[in-house]
N, CA, C and O atoms as a Tinker XYZ file with bonds, in Angstrom:
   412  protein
     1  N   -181.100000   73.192000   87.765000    73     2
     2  CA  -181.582000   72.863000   86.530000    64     1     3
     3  C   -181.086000   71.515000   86.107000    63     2     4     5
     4  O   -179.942000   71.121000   86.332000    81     3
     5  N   -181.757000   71.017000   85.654000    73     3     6
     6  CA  -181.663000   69.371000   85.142000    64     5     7
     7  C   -180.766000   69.819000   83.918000    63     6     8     9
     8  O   -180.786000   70.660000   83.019000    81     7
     9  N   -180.019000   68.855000   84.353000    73     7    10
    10  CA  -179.159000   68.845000   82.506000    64     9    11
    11  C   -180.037000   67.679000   81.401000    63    10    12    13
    12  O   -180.675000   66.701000   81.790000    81    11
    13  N   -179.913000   67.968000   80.450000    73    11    14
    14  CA  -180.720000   67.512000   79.734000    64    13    15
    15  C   -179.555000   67.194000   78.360000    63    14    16    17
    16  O   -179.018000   68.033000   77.637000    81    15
    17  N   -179.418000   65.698000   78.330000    73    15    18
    18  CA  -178.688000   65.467000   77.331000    64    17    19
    19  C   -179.427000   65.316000   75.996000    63    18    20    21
    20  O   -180.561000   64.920000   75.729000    81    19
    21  N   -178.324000   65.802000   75.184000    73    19    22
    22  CA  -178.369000   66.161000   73.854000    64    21    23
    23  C   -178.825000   64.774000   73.105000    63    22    24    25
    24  O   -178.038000   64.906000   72.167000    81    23
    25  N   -179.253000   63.996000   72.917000    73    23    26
    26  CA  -178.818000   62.967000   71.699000    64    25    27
    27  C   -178.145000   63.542000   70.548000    63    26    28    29
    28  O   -178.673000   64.551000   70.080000    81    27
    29  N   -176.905000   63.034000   69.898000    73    27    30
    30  CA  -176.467000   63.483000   68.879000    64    29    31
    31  C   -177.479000   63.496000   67.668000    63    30    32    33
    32  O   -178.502000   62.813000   67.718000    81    31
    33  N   -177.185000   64.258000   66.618000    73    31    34
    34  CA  -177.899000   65.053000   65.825000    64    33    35
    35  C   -177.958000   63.395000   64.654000    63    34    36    37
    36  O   -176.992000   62.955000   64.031000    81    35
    37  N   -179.027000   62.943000   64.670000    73    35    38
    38  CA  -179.307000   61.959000   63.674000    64    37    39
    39  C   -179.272000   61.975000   62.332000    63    38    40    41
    40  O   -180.153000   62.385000   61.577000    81    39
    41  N   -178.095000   61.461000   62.024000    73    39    42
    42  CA  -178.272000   61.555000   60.092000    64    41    43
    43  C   -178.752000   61.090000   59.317000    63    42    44    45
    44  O   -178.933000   59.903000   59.591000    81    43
    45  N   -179.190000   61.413000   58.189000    73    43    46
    46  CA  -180.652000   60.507000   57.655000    64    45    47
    47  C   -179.599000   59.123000   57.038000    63    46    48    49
    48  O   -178.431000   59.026000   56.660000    81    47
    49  N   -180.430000   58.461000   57.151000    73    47    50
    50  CA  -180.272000   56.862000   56.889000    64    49    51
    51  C   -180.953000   56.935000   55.505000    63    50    52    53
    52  O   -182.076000   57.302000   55.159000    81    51
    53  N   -179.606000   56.335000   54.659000    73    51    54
    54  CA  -179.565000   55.676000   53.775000    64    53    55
    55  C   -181.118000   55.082000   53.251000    63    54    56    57
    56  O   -181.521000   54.418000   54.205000    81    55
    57  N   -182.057000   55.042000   52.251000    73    55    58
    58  CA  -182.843000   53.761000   52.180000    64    57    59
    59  C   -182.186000   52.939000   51.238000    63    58    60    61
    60  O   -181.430000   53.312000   50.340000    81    59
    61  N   -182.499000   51.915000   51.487000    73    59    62
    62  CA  -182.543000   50.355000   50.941000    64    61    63
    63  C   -183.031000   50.390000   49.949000    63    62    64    65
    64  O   -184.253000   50.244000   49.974000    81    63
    65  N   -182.510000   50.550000   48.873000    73    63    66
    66  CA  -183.225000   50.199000   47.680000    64    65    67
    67  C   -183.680000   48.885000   47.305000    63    66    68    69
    68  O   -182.816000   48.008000   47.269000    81    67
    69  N   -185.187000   48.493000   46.940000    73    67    70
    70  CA  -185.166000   47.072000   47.104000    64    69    71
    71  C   -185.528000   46.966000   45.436000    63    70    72    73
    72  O   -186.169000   47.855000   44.875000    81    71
    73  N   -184.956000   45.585000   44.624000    73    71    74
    74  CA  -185.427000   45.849000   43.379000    64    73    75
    75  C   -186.441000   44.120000   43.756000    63    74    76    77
    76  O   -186.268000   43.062000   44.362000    81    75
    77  N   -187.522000   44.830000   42.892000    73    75    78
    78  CA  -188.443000   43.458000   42.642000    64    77    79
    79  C   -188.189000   42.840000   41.993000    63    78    80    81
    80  O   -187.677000   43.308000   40.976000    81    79
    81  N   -188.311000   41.744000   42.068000    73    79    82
    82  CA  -187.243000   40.448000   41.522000    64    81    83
    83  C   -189.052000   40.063000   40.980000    63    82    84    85
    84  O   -190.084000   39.891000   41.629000    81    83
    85  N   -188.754000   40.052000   39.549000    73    83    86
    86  CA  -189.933000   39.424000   38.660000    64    85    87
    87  C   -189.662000   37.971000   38.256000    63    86    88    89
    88  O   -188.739000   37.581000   37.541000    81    87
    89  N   -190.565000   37.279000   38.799000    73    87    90
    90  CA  -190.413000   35.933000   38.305000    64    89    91
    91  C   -189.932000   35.969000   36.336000    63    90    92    93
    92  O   -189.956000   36.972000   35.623000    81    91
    93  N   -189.758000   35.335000   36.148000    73    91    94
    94  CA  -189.214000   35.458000   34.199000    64    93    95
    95  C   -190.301000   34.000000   33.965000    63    94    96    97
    96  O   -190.583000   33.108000   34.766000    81    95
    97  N   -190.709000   34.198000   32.625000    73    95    98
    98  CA  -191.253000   33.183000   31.998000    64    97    99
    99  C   -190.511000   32.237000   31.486000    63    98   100   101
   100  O   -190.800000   32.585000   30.341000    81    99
   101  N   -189.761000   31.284000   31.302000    73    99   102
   102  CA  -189.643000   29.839000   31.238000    64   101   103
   103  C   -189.135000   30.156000   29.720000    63   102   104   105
   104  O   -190.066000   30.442000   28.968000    81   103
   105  N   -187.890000   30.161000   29.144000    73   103   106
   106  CA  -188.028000   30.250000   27.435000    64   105   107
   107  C   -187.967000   28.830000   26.989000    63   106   108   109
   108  O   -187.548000   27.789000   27.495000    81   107
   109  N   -188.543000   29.163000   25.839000    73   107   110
   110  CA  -188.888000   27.662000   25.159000    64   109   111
   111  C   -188.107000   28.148000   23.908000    63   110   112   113
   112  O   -188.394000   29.044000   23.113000    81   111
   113  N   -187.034000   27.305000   23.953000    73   111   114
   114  CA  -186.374000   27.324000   22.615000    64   113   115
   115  C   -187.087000   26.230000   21.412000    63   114   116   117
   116  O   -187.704000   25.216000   21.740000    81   115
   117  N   -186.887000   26.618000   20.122000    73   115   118
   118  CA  -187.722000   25.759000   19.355000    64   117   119
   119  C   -186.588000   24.878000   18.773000    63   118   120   121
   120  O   -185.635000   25.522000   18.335000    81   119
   121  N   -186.517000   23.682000   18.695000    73   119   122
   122  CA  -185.843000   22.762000   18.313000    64   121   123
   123  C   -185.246000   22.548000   16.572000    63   122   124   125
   124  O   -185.399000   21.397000   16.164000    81   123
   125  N   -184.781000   23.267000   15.840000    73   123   126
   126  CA  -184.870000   22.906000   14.537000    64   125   127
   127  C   -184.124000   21.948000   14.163000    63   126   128   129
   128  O   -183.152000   21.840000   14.911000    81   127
   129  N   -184.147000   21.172000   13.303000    73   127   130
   130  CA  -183.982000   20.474000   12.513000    64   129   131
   131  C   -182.628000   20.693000   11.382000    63   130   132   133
   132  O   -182.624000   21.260000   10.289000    81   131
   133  N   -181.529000   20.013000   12.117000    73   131   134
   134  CA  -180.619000   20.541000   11.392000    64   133   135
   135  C   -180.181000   19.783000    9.864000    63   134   136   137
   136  O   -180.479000   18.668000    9.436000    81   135
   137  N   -179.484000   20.706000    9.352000    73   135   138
   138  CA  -179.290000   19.695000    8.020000    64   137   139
   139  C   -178.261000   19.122000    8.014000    63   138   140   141
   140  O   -177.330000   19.543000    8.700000    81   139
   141  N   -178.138000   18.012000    7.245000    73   139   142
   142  CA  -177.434000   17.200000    7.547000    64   141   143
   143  C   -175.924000   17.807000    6.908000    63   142   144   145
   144  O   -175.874000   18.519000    5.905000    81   143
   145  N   -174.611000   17.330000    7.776000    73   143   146
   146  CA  -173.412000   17.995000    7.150000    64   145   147
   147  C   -173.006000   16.895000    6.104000    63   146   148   149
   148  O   -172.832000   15.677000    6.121000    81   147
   149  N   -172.925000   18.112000    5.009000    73   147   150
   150  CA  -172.542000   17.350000    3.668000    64   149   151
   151  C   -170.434000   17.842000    4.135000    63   150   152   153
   152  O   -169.866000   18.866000    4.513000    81   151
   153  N   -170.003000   16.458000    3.810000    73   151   154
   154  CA  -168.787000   16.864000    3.607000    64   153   155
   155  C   -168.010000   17.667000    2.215000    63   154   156   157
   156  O   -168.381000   17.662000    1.041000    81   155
   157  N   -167.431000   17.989000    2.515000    73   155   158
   158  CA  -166.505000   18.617000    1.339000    64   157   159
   159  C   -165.370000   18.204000    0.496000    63   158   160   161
   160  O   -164.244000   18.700000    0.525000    81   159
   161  N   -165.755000   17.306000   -0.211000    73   159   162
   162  CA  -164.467000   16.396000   -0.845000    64   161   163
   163  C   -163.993000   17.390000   -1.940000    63   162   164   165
   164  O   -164.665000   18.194000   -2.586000    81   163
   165  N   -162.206000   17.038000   -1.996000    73   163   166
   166  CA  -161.691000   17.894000   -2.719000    64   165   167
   167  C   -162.231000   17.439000   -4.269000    63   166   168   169
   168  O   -162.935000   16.457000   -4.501000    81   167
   169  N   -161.812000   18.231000   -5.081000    73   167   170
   170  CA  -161.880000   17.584000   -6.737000    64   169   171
   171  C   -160.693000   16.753000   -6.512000    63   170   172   173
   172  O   -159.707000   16.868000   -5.784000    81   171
   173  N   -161.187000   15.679000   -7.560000    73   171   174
   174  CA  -159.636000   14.930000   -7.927000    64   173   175
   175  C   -159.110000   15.629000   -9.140000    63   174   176   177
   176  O   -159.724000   16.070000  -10.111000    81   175
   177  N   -157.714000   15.627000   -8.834000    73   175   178
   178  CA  -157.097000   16.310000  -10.119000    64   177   179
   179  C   -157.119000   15.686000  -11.617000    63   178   180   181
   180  O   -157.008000   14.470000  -11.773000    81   179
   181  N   -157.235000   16.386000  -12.476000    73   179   182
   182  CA  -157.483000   15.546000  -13.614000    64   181   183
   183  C   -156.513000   14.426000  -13.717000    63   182   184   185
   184  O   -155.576000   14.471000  -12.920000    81   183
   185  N   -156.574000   13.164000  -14.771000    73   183   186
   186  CA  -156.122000   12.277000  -14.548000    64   185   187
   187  C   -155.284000   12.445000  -15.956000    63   186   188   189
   188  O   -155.957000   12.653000  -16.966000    81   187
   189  N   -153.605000   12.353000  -16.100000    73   187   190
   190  CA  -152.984000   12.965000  -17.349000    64   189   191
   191  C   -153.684000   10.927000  -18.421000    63   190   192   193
   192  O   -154.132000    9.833000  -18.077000    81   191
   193  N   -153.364000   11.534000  -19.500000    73   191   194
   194  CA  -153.526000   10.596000  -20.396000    64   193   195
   195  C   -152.377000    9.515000  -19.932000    63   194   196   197
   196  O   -151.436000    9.953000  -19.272000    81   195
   197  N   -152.422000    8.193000  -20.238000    73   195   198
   198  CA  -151.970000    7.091000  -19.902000    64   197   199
   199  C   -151.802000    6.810000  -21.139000    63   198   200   201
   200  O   -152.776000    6.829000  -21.892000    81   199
   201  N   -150.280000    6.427000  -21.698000    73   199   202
   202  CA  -149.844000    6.216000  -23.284000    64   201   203
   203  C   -150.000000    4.358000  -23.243000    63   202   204   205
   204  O   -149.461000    3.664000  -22.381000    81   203
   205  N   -150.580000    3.997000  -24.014000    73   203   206
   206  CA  -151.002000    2.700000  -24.494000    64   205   207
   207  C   -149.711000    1.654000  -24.145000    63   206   208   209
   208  O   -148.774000    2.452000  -24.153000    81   207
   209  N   -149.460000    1.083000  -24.015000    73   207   210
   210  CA  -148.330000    0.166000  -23.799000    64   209   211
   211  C   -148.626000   -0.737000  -24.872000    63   210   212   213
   212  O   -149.723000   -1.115000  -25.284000    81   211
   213  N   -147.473000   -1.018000  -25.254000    73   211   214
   214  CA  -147.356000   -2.110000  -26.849000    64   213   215
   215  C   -147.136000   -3.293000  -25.878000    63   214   216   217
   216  O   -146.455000   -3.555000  -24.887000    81   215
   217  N   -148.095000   -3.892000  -26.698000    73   215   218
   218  CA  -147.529000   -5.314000  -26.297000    64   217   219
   219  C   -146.428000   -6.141000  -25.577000    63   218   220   221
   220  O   -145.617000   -5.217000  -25.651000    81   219
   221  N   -146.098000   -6.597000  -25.280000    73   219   222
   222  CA  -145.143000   -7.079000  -24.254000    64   221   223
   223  C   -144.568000   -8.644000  -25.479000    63   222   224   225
   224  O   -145.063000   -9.734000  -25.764000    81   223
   225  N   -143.383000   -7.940000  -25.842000    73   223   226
   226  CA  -142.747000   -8.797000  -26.650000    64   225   227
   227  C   -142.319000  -10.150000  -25.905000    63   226   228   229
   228  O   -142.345000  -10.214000  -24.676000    81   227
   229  N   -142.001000  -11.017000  -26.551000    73   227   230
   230  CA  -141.420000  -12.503000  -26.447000    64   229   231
   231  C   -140.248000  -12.268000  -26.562000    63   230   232   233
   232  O   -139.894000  -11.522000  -27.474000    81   231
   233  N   -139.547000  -12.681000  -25.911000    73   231   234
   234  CA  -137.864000  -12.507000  -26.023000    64   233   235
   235  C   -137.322000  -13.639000  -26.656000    63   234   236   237
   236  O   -137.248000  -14.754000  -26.140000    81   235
   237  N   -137.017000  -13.389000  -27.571000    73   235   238
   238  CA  -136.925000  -14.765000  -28.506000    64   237   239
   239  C   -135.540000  -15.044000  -28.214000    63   238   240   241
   240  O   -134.779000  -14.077000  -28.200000    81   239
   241  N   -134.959000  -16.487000  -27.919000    73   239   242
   242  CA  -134.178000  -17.568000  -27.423000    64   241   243
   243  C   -133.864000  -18.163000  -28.801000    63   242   244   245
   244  O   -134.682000  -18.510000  -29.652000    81   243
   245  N   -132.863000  -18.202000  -28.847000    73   243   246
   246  CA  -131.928000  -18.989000  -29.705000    64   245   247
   247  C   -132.110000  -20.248000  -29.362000    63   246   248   249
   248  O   -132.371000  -20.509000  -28.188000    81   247
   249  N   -131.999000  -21.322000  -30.382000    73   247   250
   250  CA  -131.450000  -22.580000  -29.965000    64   249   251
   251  C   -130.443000  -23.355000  -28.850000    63   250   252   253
   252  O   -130.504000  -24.309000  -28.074000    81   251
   253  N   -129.462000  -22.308000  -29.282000    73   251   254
   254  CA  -127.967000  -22.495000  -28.600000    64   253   255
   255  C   -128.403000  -22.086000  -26.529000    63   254   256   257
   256  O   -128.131000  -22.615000  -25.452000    81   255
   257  N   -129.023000  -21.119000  -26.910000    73   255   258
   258  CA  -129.182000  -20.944000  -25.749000    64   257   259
   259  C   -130.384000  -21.479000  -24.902000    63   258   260   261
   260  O   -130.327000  -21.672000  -23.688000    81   259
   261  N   -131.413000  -21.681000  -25.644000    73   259   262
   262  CA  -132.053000  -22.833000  -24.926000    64   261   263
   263  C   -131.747000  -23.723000  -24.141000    63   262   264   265
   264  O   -132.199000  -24.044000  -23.041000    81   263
   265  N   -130.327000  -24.411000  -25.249000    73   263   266
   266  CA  -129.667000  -25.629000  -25.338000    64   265   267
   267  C   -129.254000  -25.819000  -24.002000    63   266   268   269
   268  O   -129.418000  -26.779000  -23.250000    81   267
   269  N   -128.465000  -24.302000  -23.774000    73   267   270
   270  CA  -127.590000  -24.264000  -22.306000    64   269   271
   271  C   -128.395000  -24.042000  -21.443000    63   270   272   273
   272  O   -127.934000  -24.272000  -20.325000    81   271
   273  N   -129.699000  -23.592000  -21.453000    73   271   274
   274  CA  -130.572000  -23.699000  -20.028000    64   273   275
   275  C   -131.309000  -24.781000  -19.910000    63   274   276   277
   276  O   -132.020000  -24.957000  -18.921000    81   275
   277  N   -131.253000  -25.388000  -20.611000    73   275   278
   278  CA  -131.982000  -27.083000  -20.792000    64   277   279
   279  C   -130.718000  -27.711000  -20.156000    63   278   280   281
   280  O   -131.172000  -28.586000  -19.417000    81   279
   281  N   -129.526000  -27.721000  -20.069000    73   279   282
   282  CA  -128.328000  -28.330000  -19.819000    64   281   283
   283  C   -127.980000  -27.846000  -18.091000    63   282   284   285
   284  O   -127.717000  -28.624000  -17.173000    81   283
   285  N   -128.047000  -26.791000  -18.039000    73   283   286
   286  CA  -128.131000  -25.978000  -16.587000    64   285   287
   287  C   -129.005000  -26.530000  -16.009000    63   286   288   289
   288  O   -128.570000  -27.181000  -15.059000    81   287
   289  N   -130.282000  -26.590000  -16.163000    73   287   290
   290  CA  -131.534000  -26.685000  -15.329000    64   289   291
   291  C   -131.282000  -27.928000  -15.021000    63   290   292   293
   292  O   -131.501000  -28.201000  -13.841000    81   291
   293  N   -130.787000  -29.009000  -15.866000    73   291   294
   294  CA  -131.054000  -30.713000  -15.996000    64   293   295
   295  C   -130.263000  -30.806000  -14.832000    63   294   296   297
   296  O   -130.643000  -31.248000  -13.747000    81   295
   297  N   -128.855000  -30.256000  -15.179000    73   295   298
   298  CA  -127.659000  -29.994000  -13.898000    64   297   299
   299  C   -128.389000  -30.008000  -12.365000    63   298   300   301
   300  O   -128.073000  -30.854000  -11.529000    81   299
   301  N   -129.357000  -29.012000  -12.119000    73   299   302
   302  CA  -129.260000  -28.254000  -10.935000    64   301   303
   303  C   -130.419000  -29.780000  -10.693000    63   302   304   305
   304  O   -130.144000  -30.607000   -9.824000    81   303
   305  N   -131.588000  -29.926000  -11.535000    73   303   306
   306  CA  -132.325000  -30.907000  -11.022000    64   305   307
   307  C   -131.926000  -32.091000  -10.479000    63   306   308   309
   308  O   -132.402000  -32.561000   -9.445000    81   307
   309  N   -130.722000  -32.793000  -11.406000    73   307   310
   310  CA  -130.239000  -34.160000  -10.840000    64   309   311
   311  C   -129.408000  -33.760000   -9.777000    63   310   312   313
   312  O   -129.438000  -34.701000   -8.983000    81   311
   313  N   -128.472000  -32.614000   -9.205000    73   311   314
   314  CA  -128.144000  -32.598000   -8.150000    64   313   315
   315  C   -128.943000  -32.714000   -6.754000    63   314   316   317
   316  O   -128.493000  -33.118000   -5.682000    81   315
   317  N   -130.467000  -32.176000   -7.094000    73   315   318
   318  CA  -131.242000  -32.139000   -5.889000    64   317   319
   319  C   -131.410000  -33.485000   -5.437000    63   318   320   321
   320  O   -131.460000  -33.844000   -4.261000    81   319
   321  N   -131.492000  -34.199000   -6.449000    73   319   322
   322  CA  -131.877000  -36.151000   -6.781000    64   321   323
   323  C   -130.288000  -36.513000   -6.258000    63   322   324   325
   324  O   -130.180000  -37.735000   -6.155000    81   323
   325  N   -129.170000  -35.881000   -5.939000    73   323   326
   326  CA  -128.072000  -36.323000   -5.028000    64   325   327
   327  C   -127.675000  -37.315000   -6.375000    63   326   328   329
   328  O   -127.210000  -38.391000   -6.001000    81   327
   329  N   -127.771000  -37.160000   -7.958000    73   327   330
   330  CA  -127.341000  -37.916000   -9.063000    64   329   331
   331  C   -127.697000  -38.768000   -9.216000    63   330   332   333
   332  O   -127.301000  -39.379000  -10.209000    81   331
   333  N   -128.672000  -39.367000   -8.342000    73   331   334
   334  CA  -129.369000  -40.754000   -8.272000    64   333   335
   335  C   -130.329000  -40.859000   -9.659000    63   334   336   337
   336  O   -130.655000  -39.681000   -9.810000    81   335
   337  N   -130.756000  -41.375000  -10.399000    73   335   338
   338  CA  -131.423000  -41.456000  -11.624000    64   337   339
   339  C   -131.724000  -41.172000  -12.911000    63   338   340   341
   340  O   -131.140000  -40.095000  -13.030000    81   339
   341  N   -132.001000  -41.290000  -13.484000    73   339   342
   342  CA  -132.427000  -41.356000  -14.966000    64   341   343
   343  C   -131.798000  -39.823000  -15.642000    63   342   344   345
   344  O   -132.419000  -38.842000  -15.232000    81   343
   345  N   -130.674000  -39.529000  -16.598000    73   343   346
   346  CA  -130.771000  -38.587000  -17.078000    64   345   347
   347  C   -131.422000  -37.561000  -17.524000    63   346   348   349
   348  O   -131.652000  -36.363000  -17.358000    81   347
   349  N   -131.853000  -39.419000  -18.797000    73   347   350
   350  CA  -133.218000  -38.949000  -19.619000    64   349   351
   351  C   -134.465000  -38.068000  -19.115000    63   350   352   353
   352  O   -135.128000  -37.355000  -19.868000    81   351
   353  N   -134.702000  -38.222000  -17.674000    73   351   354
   354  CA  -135.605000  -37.997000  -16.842000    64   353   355
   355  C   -135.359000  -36.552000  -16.103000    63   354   356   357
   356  O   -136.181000  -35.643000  -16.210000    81   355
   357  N   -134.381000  -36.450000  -15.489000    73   355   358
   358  CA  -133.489000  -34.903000  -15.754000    64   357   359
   359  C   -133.669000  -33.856000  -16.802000    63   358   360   361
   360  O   -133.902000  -32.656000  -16.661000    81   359
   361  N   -133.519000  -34.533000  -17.833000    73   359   362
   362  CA  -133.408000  -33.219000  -19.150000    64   361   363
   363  C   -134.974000  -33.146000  -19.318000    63   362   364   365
   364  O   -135.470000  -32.177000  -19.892000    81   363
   365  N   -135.827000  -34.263000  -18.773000    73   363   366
   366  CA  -137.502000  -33.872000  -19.852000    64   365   367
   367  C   -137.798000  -32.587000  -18.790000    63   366   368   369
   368  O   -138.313000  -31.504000  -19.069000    81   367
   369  N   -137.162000  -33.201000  -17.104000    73   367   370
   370  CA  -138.090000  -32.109000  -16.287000    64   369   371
   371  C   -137.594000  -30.747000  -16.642000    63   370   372   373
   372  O   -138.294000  -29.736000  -16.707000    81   371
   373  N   -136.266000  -30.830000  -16.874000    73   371   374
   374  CA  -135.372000  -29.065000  -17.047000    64   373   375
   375  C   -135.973000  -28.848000  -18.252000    63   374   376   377
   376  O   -136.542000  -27.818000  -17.892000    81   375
   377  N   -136.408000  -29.009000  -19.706000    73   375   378
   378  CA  -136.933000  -29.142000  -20.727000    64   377   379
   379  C   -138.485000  -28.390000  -19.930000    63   378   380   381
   380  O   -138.304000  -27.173000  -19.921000    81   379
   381  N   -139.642000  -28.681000  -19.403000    73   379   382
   382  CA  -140.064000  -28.496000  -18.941000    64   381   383
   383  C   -140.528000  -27.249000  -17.922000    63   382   384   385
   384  O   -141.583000  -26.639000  -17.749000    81   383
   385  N   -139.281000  -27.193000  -17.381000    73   383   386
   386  CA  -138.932000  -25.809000  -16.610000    64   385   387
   387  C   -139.022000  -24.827000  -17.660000    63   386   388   389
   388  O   -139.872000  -23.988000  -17.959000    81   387
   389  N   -137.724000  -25.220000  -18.213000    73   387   390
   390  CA  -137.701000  -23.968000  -19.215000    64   389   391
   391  C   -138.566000  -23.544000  -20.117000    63   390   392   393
   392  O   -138.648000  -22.406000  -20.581000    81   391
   393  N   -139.166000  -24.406000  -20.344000    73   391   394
   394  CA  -140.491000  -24.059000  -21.609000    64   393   395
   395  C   -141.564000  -22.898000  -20.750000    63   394   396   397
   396  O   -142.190000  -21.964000  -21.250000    81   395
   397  N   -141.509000  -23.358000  -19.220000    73   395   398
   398  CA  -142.512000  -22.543000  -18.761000    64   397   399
   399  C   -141.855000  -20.752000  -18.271000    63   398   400   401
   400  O   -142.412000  -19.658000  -18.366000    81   399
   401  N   -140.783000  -21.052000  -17.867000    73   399   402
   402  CA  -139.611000  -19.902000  -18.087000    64   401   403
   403  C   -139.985000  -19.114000  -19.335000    63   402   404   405
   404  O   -140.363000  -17.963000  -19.115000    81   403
   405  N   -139.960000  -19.412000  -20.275000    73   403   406
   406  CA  -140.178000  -18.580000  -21.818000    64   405   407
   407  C   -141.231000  -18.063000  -22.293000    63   406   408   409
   408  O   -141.335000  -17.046000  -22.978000    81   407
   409  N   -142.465000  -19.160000  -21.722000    73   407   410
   410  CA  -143.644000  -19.370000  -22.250000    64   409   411
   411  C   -144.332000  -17.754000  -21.606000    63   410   412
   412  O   -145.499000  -17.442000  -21.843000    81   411
């Protein structure tokens, strides 16, 4: 008697699941129009009242002391002049100075 081999007993095979791959339509997003960004500035805080300022007095100068910054100034001017010239010419410019000093 012929031996007659068996093939082993075949197990069912798996199928393949295949998924159909659908092309997709193309999305068209619609473009809007955005608004424009407004910034956000804080409030300014109120502003307190501002008290009037008086006038801005003259500091009133004595004679005497005039005298001595007319005498000072004349000083410091004829030294720059190394003492070379005119007193008279000394005291008008320090005279001068000082008037605008006060003024």
């Amino acid at each position: 008697m012929k031996s007659v081999k068996k093939s082993p007993a075949k197990k069912p095979v798996a199928k393949k699941v295949v998924k159909k791959v659908v092309a997709k339509k193309p999305v068209v997003k619609k473009v809007i129009a955005k608004k424009p960004v407004v910034k956000k500035v804080a409030p300014k805080a109120a502003k307190k009242p501002v008290a009037k300022k008086a006038p801005a007095k003259k500091k009133t100068v004595s004679a005497e002391q005039r005298y001595t910054m007319v005498q000072e100034a004349a000083y410091f001017i004829a030294e720059r002049h190394a003492f070379c010239g005119d007193n008279s010419h000394f005291w008008w410019l320090a005279e001068m100075e000082v008037s605008k000093q006060l003024d």
